[in-house]
N, C-alpha and C positions, 0 to 999 in steps of 0.2 A: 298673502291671500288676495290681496289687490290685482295683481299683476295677474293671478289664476284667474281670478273672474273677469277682468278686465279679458284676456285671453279668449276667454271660452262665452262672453258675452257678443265680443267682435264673431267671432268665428261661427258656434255652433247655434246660438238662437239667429242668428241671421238664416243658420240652414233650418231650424224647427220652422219658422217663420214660413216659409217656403213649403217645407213640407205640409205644412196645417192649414194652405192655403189649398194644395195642392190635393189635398184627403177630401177638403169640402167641396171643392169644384168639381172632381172625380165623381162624388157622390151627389150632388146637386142637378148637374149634365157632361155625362161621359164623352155625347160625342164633342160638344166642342170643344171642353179639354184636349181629347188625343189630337182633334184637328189641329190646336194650337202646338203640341209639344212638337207633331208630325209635321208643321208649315214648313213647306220649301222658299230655301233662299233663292237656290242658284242652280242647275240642272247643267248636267253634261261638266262638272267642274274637275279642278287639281284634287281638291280632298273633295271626302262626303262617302255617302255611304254606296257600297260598289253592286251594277247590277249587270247580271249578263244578256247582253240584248243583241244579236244580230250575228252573236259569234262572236262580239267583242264585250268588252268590260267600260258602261258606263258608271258617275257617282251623281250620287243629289248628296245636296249640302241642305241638311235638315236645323231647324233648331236644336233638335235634341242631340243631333252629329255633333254641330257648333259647341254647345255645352258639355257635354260628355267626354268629347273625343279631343275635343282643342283648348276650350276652358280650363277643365282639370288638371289639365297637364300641369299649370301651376301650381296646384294645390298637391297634386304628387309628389313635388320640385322642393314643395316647401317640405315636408315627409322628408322627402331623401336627404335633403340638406342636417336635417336633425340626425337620422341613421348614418349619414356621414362623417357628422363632427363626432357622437358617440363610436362611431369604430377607429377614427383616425387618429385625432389627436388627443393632445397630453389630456391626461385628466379627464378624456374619452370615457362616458358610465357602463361600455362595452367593453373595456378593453381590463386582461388581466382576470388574476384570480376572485376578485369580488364581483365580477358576473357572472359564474360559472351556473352557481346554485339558480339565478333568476332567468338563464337562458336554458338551461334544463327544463326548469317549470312551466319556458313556452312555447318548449314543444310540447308538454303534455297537454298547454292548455291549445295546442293546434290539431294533436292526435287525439283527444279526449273529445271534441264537438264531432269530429268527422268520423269516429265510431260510432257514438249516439245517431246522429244522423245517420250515416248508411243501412245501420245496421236496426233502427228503425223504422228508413224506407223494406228494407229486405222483409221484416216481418209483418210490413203492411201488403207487400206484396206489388210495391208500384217502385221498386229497386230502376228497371231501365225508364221511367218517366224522368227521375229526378235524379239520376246519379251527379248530370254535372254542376250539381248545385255544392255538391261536396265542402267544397270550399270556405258559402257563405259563410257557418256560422264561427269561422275560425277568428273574424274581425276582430278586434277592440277600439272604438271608439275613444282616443286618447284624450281628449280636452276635457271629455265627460264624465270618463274612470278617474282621473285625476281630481277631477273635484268632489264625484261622490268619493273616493279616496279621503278626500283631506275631511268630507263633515264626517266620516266615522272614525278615522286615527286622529285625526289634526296633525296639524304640517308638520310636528317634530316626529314625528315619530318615524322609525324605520323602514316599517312597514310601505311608506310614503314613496322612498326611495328606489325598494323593492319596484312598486307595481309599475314604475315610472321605466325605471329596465324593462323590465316585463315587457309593456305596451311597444316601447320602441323596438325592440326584437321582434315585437306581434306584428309591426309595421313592413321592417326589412322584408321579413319572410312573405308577408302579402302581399309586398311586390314581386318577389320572387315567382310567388304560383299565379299572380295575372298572367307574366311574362310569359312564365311556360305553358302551365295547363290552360289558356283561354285565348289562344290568339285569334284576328277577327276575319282571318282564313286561310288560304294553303299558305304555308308557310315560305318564304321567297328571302334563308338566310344572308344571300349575297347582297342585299340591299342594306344590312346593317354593318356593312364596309361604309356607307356613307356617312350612317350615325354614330361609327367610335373614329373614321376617319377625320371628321370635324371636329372629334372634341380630342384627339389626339393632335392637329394640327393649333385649332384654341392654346390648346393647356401648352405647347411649346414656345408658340411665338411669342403670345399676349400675357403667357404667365412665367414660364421656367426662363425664356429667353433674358429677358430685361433684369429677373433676377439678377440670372451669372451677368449680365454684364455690369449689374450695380457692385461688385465684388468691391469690397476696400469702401466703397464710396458710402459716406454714414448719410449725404444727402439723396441718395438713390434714386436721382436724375430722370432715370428711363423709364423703371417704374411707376414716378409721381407722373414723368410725359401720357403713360399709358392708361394712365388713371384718370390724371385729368380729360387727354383730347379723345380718347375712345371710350372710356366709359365702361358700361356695360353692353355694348352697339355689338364687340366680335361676337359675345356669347349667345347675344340674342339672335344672332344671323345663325352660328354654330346651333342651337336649339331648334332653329325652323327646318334648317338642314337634319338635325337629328330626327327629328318627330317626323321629317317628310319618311324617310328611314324606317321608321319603324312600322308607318302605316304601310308601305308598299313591300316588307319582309315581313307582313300579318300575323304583329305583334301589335296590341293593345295600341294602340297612339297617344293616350294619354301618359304610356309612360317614357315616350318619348324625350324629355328634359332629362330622364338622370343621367346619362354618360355623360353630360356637360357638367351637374354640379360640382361634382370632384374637380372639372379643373380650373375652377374660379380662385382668383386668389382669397384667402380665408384666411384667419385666425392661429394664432398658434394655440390655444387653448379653448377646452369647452367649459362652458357653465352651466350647460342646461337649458331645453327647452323654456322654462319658465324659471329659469332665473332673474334676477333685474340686472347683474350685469350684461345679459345679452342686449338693452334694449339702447345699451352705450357703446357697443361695438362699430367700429368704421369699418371694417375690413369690406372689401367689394361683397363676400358671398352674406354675410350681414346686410351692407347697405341696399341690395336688390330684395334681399327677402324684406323689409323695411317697408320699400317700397311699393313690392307686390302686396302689402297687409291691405289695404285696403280694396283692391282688383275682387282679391281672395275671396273678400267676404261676401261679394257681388256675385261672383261664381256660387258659390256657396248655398248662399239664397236659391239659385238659380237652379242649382244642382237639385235641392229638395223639391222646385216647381217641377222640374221636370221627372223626377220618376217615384214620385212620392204618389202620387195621383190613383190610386189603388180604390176600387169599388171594395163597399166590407162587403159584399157577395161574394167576392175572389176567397173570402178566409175557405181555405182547406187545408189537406194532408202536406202542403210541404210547409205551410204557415207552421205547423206544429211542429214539424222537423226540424225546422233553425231554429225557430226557437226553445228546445226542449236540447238541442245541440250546443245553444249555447249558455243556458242557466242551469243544465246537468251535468253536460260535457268539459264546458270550462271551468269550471269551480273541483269538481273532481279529478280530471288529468292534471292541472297544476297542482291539486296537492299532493297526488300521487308521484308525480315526480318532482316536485319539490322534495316529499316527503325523503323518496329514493338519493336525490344528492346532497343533501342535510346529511342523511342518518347515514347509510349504509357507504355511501360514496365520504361521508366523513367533512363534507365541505362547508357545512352549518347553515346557519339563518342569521343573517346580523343578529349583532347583541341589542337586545331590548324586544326582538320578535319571536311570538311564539307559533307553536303548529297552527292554531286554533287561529290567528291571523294570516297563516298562509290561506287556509280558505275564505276568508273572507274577502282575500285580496282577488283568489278566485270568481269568487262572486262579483266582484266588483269589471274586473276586466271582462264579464259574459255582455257589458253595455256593446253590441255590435254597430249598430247603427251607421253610420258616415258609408266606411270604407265595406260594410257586410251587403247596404242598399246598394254602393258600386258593382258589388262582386254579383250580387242577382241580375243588374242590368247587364251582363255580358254573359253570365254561365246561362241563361235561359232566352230562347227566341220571344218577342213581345207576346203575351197571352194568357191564360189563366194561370198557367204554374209558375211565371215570374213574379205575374201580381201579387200571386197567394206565397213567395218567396219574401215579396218587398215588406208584405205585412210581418212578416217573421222577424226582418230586420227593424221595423218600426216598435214594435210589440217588446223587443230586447232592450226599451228603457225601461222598462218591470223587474229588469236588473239590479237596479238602482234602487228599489225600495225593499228589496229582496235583501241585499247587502246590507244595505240599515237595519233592517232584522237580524238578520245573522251575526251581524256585529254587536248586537243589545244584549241576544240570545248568549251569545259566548264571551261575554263579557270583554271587550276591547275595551281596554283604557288608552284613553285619547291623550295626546300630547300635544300643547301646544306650542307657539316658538319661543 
């Protein structure tokens, strides 16, 4: 339990912290909040946000560009690195017939919010305001599910393990729909020849090469050369290359790092996010994210100042639509298809989990927050219906005490280690 809250102390109250800085200053004085998120660095620059002026296409490098666009990237990085070691290797919580049932359940818990939503904008009748919010309330906020997780089962329990898949799948797939449905404009795919070019070039020289040549050699000479005198220095050049990539083939930039992570050398085995063997790992794609823990938490913080900042005037109709999308949506579509690859698909529930804790685990994954506040700062242009979006994702830690009910209400017996 240490390691989880030590986890989600580093990580997530450094973002609360920022966002509740971010709420009161918003409501105390709007304008000079947005004057601060909106401070210009640097005009006419490489990155920043693109404007068309003269016929041609200038950027300002905004703070909020800086944080959003450039910052994140590593906290994306660290996401992906987790969706990577559970898809790739041994002992991967993705990989094989004991994921089956928990990756079913998050698509329901992806298609379960974005029906409730659409289809509660449709019958408000404000359907083309907010369709491309779509998205937001598909999040799960993993540090947080996991902990409200462990005070209603407690850590032994299956159930634990369950939501733990869950969220990481809830993760992959919400990189997937940044990438596609939200790019940050006309799309320019030949530019992302530069960002698989460089981590295809990375992962041969700096990873696969030294390998095969250490073949036979139990001292692996070239490898330890590569490790000691370069470092992390190719990947991080390969990443500014990639992320340049991705911001000029108008894709997201902050997720610009993941074609690099894959090819960092890494681990032969996974243990888990919040394992304690992760935090004795050497391997390079361990030691960076190590390193990056503390940057992260700075970001983080930062992340909340900047787009937490929401007037409570903004609450309206799509405020209730993520959030009604994700405390209805998610706890229902995952049981339902939970329910469907258990029973009729015949694939079960771990032993020791019952139906009645598959919703609750629903319940518990509807915490949106982190990655749902991302997904509003880019489906919606700065303005009322983003703000009144942000409160949606803010409002979905009502999740969390929801669960705790639900969980008393249907009697969850807790398990401890």
């Amino acid at each position: 339990m240490y390691r989880v809250w030590n986890y989600v102390s580093n990580y997530s109250l450094l973002l609360i912290a920022g966002a509740v800085i971010a709420l009161i200053w918003a409501n105390i004085s709007a304008d000079s909040y947005h004057n601060f998120v909106q401070m210009v660095i640097a005009e006419d620059f490489l990155i920043g946000e693109a404007h068309a002026e003269g016929g041609g296409i200038t950027r300002t490098l905004t703070l909020h560009f800086l944080v959003n666009d450039v910052f994140m990237a590593f906290f994306f990085a660290i996401a992906a690195k987790e969706v990577w070691e559970a898809v790739a290797l041994e002992n991967g919580s993705l990989r094989g017939k004991k994921a089956l049932t928990p990756l079913i359940a998050t698509a329901g818990g992806m298609l379960g919010p974005i029906a409730v939503y659409l289809g509660l904008a449709a019958f408000m009748g404000i359907f083309e305001t907010v369709q491309r919010g779509w998205a937001i309330p598909t999040a799960t906020d993993i540090a947080f599910s996991y902990l409200v997780g462990r005070i209603i089962f407690g850590a032994g329990h299956p159930a634990i393990r369950f939501l733990l898949l869950l969220a990481i799948a809830d993760d992959a797939a919400g990189l997937i729909i940044l990438a596609i449905f939200y790019p940050t404009g006309e799309l320019q795919p030949m530019w992302l020849l530069l960002s698989f070019g460089a981590a295809v070039f990375v992962y041969l020289f700096c990873n696969w090469l030294p390998r095969y040549l250490d073949r036979g050699d139990q001292l692996r000479r070239n490898s330890t050369w590569m490790r000691k005198k370069l470092s992390f220095w190719p990947y991080l050049i390969a990443g500014a290359l990639s992320w340049f990539g991705f911001q000029e083939a108008g894709i997201h930039p902050a997720l610009g790092l993941l074609p690099i992570v894959p090819t960092i050398p890494h681990a032969d085995r996974a243990f888990g996010v919040f394992a304690e063997a992760e935090a004795y790992l050497t391997d390079l794609l361990n030691w960076i994210e190590h390193r990056l823990k503390s940057p992260v938490e700075i970001v983080l913080f930062l992340f909340g100042l900047m787009n937490a900042g929401v007037e409570f005037s903004a609450i309206s109709a799509p405020t209730w639509l993520v959030l009604l999308g994700l405390i209805i949506g998610k706890p229902v579509g995952i049981f339902l298809m939970g329910w469907i690859a258990a029973r009729p698909l015949g694939l079960g529930l771990p032993d020791g989990m019952r139906m009645p804790d598959l919703f609750v685990v629903g319940m518990v994954a509807a915490i949106g927050f982190t990655v749902a506040l991302f997904v509003a700062s880019v489906a919606f242009p700065a303005g009322p219906v983003q703000d009144a979006a942000k409160m949606g994702a803010l409002f979905s830690f009502g999740a969390g005490a929801l669960a705790i009910i639900a969980g008393l209400v249907l009697r969850v017996e807790k398990v401890r280690d």
